[in-house]
C-alpha positions as CSV (number, residue, x, y, z in Angstrom):
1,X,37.6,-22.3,15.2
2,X,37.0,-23.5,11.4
3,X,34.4,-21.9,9.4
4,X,32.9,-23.2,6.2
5,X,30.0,-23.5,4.2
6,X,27.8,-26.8,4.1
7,X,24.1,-27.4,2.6
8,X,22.1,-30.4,4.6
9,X,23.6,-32.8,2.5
10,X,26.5,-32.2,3.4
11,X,26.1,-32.2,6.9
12,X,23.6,-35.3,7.1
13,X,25.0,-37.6,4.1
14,X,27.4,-39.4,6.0
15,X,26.7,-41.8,9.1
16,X,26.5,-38.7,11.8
17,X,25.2,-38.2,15.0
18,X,25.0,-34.5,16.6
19,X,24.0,-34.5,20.0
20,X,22.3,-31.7,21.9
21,X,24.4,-31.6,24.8
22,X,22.4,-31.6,28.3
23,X,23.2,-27.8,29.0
24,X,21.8,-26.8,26.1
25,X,17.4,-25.8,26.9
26,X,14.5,-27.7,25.1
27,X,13.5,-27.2,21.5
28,X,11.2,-24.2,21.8
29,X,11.2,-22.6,18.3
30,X,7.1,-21.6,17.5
31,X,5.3,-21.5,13.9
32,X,4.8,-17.8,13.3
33,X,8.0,-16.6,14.5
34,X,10.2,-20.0,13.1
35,X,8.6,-22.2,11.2
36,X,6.5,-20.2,8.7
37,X,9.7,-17.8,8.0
38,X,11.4,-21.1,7.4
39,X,8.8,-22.7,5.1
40,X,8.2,-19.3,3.3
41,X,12.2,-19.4,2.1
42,X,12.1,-22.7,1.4
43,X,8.8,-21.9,-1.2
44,X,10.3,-19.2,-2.5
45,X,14.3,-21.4,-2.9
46,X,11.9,-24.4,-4.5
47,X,10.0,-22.1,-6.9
48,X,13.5,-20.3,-7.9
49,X,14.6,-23.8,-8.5
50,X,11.6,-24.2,-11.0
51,X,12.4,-21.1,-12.7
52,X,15.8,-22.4,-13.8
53,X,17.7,-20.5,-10.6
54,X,19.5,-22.7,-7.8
55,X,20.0,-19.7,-5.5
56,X,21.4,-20.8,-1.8
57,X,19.5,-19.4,0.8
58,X,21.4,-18.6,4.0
59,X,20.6,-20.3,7.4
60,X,22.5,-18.9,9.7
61,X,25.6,-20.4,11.9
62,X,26.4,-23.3,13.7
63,X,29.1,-24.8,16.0
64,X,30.2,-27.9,16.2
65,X,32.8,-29.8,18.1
66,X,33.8,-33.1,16.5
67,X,36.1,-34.2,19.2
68,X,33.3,-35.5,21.6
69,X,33.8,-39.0,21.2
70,X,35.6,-42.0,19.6
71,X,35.3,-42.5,15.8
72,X,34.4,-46.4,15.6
73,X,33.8,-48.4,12.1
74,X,30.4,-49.9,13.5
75,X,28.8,-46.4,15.3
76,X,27.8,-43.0,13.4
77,X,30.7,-40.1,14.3
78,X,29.6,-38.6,17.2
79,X,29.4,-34.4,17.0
80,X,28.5,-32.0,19.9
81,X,26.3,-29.2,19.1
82,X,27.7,-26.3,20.5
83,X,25.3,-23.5,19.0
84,X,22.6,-23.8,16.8
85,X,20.8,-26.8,18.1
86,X,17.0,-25.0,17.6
87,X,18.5,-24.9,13.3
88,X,19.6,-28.2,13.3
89,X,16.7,-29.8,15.2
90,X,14.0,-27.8,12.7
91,X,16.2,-28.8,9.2
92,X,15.8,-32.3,10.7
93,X,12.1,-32.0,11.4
94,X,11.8,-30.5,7.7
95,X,13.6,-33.1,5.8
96,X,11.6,-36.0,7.5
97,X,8.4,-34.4,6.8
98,X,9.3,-33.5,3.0
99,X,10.3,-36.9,2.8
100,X,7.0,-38.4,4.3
101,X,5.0,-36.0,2.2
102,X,6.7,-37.1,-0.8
103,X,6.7,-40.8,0.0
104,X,2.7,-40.8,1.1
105,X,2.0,-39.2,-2.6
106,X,4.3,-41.9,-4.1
107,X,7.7,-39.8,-5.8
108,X,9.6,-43.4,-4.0
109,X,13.1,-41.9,-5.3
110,X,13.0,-38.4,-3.5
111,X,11.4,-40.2,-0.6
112,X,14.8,-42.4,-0.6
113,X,17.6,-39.8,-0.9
114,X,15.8,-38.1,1.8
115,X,15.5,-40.8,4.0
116,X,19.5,-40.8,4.2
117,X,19.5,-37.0,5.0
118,X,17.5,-37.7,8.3
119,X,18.3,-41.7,9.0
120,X,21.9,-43.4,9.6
121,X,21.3,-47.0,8.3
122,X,21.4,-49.8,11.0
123,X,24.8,-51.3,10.3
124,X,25.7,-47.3,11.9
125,X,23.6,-48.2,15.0
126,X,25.8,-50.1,17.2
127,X,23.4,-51.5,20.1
128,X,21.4,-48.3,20.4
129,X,18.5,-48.1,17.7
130,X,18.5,-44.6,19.0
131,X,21.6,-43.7,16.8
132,X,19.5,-44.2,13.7
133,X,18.7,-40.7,13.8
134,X,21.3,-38.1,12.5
135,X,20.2,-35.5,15.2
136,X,19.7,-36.3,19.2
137,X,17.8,-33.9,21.2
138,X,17.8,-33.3,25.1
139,X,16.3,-35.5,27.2
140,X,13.3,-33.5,27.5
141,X,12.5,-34.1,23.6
142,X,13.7,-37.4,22.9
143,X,10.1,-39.0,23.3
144,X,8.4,-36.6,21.3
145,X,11.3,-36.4,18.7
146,X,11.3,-40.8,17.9
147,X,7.5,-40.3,17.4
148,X,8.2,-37.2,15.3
149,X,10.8,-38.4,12.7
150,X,9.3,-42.3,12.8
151,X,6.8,-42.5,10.4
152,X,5.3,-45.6,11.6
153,X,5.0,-44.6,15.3
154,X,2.2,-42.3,16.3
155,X,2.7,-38.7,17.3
156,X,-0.9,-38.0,19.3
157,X,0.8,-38.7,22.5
158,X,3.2,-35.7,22.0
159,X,0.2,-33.3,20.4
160,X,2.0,-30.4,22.9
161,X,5.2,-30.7,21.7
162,X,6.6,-28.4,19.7
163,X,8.7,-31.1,18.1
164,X,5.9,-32.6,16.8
165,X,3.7,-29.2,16.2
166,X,7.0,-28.2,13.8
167,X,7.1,-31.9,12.3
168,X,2.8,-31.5,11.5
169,X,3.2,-28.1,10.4
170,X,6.1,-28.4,7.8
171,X,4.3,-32.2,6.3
172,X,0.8,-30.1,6.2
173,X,2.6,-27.0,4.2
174,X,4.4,-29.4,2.1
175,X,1.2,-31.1,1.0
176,X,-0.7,-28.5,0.3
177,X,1.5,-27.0,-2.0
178,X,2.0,-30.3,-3.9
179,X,-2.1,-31.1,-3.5
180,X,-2.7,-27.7,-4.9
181,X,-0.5,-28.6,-8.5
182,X,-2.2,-29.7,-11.3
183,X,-0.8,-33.7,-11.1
184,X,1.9,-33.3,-14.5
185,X,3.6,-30.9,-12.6
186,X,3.7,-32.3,-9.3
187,X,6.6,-34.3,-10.3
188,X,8.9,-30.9,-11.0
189,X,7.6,-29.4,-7.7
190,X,9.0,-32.4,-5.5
191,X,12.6,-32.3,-7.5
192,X,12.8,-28.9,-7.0
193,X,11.6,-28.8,-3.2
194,X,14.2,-31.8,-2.9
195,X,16.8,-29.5,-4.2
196,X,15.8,-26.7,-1.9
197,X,15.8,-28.2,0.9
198,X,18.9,-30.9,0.8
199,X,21.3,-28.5,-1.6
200,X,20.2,-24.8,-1.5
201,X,19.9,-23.9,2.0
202,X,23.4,-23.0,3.4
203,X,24.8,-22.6,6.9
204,X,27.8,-21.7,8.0
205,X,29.8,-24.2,10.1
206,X,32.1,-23.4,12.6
207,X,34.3,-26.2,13.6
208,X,35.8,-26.3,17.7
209,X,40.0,-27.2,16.8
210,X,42.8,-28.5,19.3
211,X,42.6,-27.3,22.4
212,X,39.3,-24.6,22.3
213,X,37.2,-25.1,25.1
214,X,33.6,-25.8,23.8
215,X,31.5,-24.2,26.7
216,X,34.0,-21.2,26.6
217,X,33.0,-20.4,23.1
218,X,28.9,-21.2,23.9
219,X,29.0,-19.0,26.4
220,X,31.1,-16.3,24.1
221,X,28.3,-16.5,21.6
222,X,25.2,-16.6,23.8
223,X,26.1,-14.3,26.7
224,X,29.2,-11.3,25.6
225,X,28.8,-11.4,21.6
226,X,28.3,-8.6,20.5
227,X,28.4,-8.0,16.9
228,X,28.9,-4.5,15.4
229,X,25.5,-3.4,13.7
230,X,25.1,-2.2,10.3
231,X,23.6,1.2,12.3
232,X,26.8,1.3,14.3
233,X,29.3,1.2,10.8
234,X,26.8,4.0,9.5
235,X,26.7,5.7,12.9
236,X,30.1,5.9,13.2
237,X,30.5,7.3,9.2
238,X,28.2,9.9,10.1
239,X,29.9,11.1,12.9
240,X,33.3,11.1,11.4
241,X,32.9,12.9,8.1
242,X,30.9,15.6,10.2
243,X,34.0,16.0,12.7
244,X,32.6,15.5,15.7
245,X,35.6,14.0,17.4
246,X,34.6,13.4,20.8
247,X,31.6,15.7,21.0
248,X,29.1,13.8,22.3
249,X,26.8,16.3,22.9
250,X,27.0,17.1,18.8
251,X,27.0,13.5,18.2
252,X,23.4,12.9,20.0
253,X,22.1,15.8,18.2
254,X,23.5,14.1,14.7
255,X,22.2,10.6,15.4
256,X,20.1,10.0,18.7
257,X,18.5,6.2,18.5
258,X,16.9,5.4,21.8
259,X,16.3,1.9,23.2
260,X,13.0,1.2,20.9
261,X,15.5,1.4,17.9
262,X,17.6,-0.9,19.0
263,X,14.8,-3.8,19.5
264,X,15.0,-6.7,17.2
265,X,12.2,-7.6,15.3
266,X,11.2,-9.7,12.4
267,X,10.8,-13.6,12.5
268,X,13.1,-16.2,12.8
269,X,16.6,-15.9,10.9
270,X,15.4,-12.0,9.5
271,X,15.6,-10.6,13.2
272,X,17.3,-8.0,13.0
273,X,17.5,-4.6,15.3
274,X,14.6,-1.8,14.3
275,X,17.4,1.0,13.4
276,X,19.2,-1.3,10.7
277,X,15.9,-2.0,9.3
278,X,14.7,1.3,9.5
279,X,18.2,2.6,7.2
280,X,17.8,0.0,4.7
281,X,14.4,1.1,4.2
282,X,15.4,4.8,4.0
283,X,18.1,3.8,1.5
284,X,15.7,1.8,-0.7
285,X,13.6,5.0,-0.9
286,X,16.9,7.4,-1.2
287,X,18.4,5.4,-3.7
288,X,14.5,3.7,-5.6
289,X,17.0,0.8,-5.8
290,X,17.1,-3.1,-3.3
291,X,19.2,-2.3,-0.7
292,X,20.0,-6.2,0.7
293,X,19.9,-6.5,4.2
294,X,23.1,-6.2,5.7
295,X,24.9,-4.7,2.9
296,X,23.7,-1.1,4.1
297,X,26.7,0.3,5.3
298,X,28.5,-0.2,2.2
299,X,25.6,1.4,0.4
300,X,25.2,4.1,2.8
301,X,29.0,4.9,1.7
302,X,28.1,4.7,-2.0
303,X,25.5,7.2,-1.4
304,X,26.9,9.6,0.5
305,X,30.3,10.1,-1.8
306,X,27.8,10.5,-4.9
307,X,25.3,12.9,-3.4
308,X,25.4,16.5,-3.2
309,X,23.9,17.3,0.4
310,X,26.2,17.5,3.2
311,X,26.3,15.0,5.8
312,X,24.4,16.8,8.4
313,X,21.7,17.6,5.6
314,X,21.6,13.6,5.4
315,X,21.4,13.0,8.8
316,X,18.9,15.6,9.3
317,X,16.7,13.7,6.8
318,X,17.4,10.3,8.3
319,X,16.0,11.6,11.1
320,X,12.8,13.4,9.3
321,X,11.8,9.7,8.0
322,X,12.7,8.4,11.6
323,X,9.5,9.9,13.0
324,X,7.5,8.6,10.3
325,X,8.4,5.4,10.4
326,X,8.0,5.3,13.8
327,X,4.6,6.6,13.4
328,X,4.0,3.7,11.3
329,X,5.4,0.9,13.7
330,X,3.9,2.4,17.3
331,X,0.1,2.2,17.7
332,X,-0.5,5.1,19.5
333,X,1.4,7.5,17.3
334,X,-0.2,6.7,13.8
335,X,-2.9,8.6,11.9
336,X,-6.0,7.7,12.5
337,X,-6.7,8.1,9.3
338,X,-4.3,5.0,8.5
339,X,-4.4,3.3,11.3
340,X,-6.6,0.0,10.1
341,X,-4.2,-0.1,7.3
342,X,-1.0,0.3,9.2
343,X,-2.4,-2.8,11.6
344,X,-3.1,-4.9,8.6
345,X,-0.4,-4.3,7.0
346,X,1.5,-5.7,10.1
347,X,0.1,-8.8,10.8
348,X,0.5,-9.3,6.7
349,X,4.0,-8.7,7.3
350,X,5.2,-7.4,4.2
351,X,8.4,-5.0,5.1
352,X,9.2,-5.0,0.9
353,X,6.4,-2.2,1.0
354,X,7.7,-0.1,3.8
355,X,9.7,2.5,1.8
356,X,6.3,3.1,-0.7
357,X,4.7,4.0,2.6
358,X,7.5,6.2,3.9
359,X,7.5,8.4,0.5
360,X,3.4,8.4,0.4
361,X,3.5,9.6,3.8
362,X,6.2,12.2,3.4
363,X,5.5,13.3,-0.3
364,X,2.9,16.3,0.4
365,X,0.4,14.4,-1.5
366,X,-3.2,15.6,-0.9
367,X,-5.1,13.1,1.1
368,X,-7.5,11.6,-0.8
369,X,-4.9,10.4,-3.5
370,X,-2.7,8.7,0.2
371,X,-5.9,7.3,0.6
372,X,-6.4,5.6,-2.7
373,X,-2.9,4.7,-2.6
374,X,-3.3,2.6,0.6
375,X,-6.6,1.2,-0.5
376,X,-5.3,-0.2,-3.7
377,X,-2.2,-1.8,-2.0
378,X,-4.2,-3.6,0.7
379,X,-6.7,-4.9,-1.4
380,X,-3.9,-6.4,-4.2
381,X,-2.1,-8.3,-0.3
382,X,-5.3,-9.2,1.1
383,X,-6.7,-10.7,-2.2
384,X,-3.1,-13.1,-2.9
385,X,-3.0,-13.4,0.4
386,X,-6.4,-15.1,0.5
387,X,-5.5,-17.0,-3.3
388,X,-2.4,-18.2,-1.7
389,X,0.0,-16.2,-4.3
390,X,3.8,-15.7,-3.4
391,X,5.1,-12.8,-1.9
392,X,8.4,-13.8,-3.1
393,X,8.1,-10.9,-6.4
394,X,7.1,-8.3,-4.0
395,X,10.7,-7.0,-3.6
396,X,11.0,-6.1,-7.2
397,X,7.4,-5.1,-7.4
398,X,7.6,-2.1,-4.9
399,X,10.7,-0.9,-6.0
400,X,9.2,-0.8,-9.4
401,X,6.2,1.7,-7.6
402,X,8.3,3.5,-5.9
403,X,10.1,4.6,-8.8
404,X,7.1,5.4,-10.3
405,X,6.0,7.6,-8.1
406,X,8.8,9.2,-7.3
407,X,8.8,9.9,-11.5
408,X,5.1,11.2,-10.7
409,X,3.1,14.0,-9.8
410,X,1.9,13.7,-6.3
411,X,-1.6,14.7,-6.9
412,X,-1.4,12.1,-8.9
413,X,-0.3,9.1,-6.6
414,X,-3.4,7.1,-5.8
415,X,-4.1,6.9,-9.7
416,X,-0.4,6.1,-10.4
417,X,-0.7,3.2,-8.1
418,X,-4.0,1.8,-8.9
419,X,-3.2,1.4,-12.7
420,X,0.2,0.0,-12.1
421,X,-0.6,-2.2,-9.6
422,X,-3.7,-3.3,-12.0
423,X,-0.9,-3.5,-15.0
424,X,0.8,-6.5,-13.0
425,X,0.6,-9.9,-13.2
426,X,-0.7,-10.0,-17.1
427,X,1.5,-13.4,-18.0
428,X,1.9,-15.1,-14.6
429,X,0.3,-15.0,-11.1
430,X,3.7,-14.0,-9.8
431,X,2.4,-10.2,-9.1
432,X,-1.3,-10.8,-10.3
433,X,-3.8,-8.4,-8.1
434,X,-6.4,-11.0,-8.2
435,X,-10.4,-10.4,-9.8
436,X,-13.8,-11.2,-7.8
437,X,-14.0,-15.0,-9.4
438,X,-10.3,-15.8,-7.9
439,X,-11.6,-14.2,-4.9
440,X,-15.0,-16.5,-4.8
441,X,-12.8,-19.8,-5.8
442,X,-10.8,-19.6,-3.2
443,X,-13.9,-19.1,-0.6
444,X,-15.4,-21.7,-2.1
445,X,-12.3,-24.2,-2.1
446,X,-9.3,-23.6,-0.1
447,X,-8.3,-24.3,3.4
448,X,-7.8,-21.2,4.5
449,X,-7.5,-22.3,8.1
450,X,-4.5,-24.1,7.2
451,X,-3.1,-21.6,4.4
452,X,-3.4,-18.7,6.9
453,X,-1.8,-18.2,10.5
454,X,-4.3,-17.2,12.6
455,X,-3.2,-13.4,12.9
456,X,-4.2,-13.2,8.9
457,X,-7.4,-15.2,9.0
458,X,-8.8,-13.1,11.5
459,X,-7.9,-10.0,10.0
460,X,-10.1,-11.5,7.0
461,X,-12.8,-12.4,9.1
462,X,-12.8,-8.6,11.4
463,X,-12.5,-7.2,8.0
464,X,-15.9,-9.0,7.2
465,X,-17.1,-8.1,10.3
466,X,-16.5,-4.4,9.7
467,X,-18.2,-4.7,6.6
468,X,-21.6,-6.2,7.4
469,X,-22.1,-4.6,11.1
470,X,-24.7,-2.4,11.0
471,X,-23.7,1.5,11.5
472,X,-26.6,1.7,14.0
473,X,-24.5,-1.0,16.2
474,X,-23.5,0.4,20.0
475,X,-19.6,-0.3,19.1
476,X,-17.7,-0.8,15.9
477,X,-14.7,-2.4,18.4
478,X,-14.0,-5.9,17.6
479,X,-13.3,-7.3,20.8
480,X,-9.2,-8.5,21.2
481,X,-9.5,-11.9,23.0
482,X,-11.6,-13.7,20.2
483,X,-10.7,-16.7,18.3
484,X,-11.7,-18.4,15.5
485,X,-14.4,-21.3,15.9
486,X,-15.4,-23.9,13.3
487,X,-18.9,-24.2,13.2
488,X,-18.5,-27.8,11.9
489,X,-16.2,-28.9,14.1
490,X,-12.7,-30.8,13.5
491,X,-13.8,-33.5,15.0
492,X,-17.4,-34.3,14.0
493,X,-16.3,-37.9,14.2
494,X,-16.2,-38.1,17.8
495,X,-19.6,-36.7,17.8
496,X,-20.6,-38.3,14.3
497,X,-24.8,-38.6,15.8
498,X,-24.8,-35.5,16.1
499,X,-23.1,-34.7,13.0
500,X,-24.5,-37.4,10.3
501,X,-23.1,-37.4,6.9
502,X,-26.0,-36.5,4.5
503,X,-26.0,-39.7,2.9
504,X,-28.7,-42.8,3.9
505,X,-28.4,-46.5,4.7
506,X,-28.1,-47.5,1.2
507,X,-25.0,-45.7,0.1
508,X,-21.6,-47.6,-0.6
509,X,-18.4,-47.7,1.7
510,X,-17.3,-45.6,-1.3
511,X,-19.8,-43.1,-1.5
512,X,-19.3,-42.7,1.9
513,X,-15.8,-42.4,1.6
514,X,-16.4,-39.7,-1.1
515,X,-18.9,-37.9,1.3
516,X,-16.7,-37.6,4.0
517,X,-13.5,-36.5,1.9
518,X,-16.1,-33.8,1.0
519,X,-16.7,-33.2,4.3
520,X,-13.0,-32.7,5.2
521,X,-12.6,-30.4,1.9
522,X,-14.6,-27.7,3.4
523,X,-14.3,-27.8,7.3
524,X,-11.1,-25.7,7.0
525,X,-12.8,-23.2,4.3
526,X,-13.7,-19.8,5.3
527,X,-17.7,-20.6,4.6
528,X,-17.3,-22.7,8.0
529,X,-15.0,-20.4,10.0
530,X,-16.5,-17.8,12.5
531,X,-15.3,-15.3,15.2
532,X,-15.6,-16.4,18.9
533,X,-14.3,-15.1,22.2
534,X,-12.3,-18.3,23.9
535,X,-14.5,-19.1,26.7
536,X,-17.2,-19.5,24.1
537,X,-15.5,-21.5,21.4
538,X,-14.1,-23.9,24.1
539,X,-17.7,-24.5,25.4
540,X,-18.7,-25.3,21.9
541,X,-16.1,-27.8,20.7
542,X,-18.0,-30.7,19.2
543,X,-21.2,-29.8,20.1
544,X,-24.5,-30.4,17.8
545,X,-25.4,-27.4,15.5
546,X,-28.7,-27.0,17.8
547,X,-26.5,-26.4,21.0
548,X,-24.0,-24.6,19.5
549,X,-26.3,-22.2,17.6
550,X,-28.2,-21.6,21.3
551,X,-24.7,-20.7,22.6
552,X,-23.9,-18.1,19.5
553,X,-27.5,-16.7,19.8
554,X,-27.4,-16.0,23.6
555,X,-24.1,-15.1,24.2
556,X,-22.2,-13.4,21.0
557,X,-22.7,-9.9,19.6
558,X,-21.0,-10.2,16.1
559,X,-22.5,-9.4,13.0
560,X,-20.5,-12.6,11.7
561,X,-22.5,-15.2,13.9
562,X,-26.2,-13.2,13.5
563,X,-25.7,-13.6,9.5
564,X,-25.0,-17.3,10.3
565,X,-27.9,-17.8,12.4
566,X,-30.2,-15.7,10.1
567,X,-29.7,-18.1,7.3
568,X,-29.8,-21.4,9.1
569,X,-32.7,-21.9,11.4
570,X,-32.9,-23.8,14.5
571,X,-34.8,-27.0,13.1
572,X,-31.8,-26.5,9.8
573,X,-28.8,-28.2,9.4
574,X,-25.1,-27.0,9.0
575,X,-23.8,-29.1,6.5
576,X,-22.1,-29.0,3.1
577,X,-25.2,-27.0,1.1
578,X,-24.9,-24.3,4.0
579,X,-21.0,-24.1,4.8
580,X,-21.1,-23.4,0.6
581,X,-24.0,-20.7,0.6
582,X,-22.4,-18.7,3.6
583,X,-18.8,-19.0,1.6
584,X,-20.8,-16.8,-1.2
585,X,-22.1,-14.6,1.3
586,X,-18.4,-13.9,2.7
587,X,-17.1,-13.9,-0.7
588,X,-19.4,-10.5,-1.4
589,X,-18.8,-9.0,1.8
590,X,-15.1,-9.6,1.6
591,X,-14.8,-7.9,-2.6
592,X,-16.4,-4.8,-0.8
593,X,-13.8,-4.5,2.0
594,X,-11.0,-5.2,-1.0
595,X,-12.3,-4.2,-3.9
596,X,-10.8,-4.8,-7.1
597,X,-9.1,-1.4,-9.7
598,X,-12.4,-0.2,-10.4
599,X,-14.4,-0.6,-7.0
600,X,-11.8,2.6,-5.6
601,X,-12.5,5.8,-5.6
């Protein structure tokens, strides 16, 4: 096999055609675990590229045998995928709907060069107009895939398919984040999101040569690979520095990772096994320095020849932040004190924080102080995470805290963190803990149904929830099979009598027009959103406002839908004017949950 390096370009400039081979299963990467890890490197690769730093981003491996077929002057090469079909198939998907986005808002030239990343012209086509596109799926996704990656044809025949799902989702996230730049810069932001996506994402390529069987080496990689872990270089370190030989009993006793450790975790191309992230988080806070995922047994070595304890003292301590960390990932084993926190901060997913956490909770520091501590650092996530600020300077930012703390007195910490993280974000919005009027903008105006995946929107919403219930109220459990239901519903249009625009006979197709792109504006917003459980929200779908406020007013218990029906009686309306006054009303329920520097005490 031949490895080497290749960006899309270079794998989709020329007339190409890589087949998915019938053995291979169906496209079945999903949004949270895939595509939003995806789209969330390829921000962060786009807005490095703005900042004046191409930095290649690693995708991962691929194999490909180039043998499968007959070169021929009036076909694209043919290519068999032997591994790495679900990569390809989403870099596809994501080119096509960068280039869509970018030709719908009217940047022609990007929209071009793109085009011949994800299109093989027709003189490549042969008699098939099937080989116009670069990448062709299994049978199963063909269908989905034309409808998908032609912009002409439409995809609401293949709504289930997560070809298409990936193919919306990517086109959505790339508009927004062009929609949401003021217009002089928009041009910048689709050169450098051209650049990130068709030059600074790298994979490496392994070609099949001579006479290598290409199922042999499928199966090699899917079924008896086994690559030697970070943990297992360290492991085996450990063990031999403290002579163990073949003690295996001493061995346990020095390192003893069970099965949970050994569980990968993480989305998409960050999965990695718990114990290897677990050690580059203990190394971050050993060493208050970045300790890049898989370089930790090489830093492991660095720290260990410049430190003074022995090497059972360090494994010994390893082992000491072990059960705290653990205590932080496993429900049932964290403090109760914590424990809202600790499941917020998961569905957040922000693993650049972990080793602040693991030296709070192993510092000695009083209480109260922890406590302010954690309160100040959810509030700054929850508040960019509702403004739609980058975690991208997060890395930098906690390693910053944590060598502040470790520099400060641990009576001290919640203070120490509260004024540093207050300090941030003076000359950008890169680390900016955002203010109350942020806060009530984005309420007011963004689509936080579409911003957020659904774990983090309903975390905003329970947190509201929390906040206005009443502490005379039977439970303070939020139930766990609940959804989130727009009270105006998506699609009002199929049910336009019963939800009229507010506008009268008289008005022009273009105040019309302006009324319903109004409309649109604030369906997804937060002032329209509510919590229902599943049987419920399906009932309402597209109901009137009369039916569906019966429904909430018989059947739910949340403190969320009687605040929405106290405001908007039966003979009202839920329109515009209301969706607006109820995004307030969030708004100052939400700054108490996440209060701002001076709101903790």
């Amino acid at each position: 096999m031949k490895p080497d390096n290749a960006s899309p370009s270079k794998l989709f400039s020329q007339p190409i055609r890589y087949e998915i081979p019938p053995y291979q299963r169906r496209y079945v990467w999903e949004q949270e675990p895939q595509w939003e890890p995806l789209w969330e490197d390829v921000l962060s690769t786009a807005e490095d590229y703005l900042e004046g730093r191409s930095v290649p981003h690693f995708m991962g491996t691929v194999v490909l045998d180039h043998r499968s077929g007959e070169n021929s002057v009036t076909q694209a090469r043919p290519c068999t995928v032997v591994d790495g079909q679900q990569r390809l198939t989403t870099i596809q998907l994501l080119l096509d709907a960068v280039q869509e986005a970018v030709e719908q808002r009217g940047f022609s030239d990007a929209a071009g060069r793109l085009s011949r990343l994800v299109l093989n012209e027709e003189l490549f086509w042969g008699n098939d107009p099937d080989r116009r596109f670069k990448i062709w799926p299994t049978a199963y996704d063909q269908d989905a895939f034309r409808h998908a990656m032609e912009n002409e044809l439409p995809s609401e025949s293949h709504k289930n398919s997560s070809i298409v799902q990936a193919h919306d989702f990517f086109k959505d996230q790339v508009g927004m984040w062009l929609d949401t730049s003021p217009e002089e810069q928009r041009q910048k932001r689709v050169k450098a999101l051209e650049e990130a996506v068709s030059g600074l994402l790298e994979f490496v390529v392994i070609e099949v040569q001579g006479d290598e069987d290409a199922n042999v080496i499928f199966e090699t990689l899917n079924a008896r690979g086994t690559p030697l872990l970070q943990s297992d270089l360290i492991r085996n370190l450990v063990v031999h520095k403290a002579d163990i030989g073949n003690d295996e009993e001493a061995a346990l006793r020095l390192w003893n990772f069970g099965d949970w450790w050994q569980e990968e975790v993480g989305r998409g191309f960050q999965a990695r096994p718990r114990i290897d992230i677990f050690l580059n988080n203990w190394l971050t806070v050993r060493t208050s320095a970045e300790v890049k995922a898989y370089g930790e047994f090489p830093a492991f070595g660095n720290y260990v020849d410049r430190e003074e304890p022995s090497i059972e003292h360090i494994a010994h301590d390893i082992a000491q932040l072990a059960v705290v960390y653990e205590s932080m990932e496993v429900p049932g084993k964290r403090n109760p004190d914590y424990e809202t926190f600790l499941r917020r901060r998961t569905v957040i997913q922000v693993g650049t924080l972990t080793p602040v956490l693991l030296w709070l909770f192993t510092s000695g520091a009083p209480n109260h102080q922890i406590a302010k501590s954690v309160k100040a650092l959810e509030s700054f996530l929850v508040r960019r995470m509702i403004c739609g600020l980058q975690a991208r300077s997060y890395g930098q930012l906690f390693i910053g805290l944590l060598q502040l703390l470790q520099a400060t007195d641990p009576a001290q910490c919640g203070n120490a963190t509260i004024d540093y993280l207050k300090g941030q974000g003076q000359d950008s919005n890169a680390s900016l803990w955002p203010k109350d009027p942020l806060i009530a903008d984005s309420f007011a105006r963004l689509p936080l149904y579409r911003m957020l995946n659904r774990g983090r929107l309903r975390l905003v919403l329970e947190g509201i929830e929390d906040e206005i219930r009443s502490g005379w109220a039977e439970t303070r459990a939020i139930p766990e099979r609940i959804t989130i239901e727009h009270v105006l519903p998506q699609g009002w249009r199929e049910n336009r009598d019963s939800w009229p625009l507010p506008l009268s006979e008289s008005f022009s197709p273009e105040e019309v027009e302006l009324a319903t792109g109004r409309r649109n504006s604030l369906i997804h917003s937060i002032g329209n959103l509510t919590l229902a459980r599943p049987e419920l929200n399906s009932s309402m779908s597209n109901e009137s406002w009369q039916n569906k406020r019966a429904k909430l007013d018989e059947y739910s218990v949340l403190s969320l839908n009687k605040e929405l029906l106290a405001h908007v009686s039966a003979k009202g309306s839920w329109n515009e004017t209301a969706i607006a006054a109820r995004a307030r009303r969030l708004c100052q329920a939400a700054i108490k949950v996440w209060p701002h520097a001076d709101g903790i005490q």
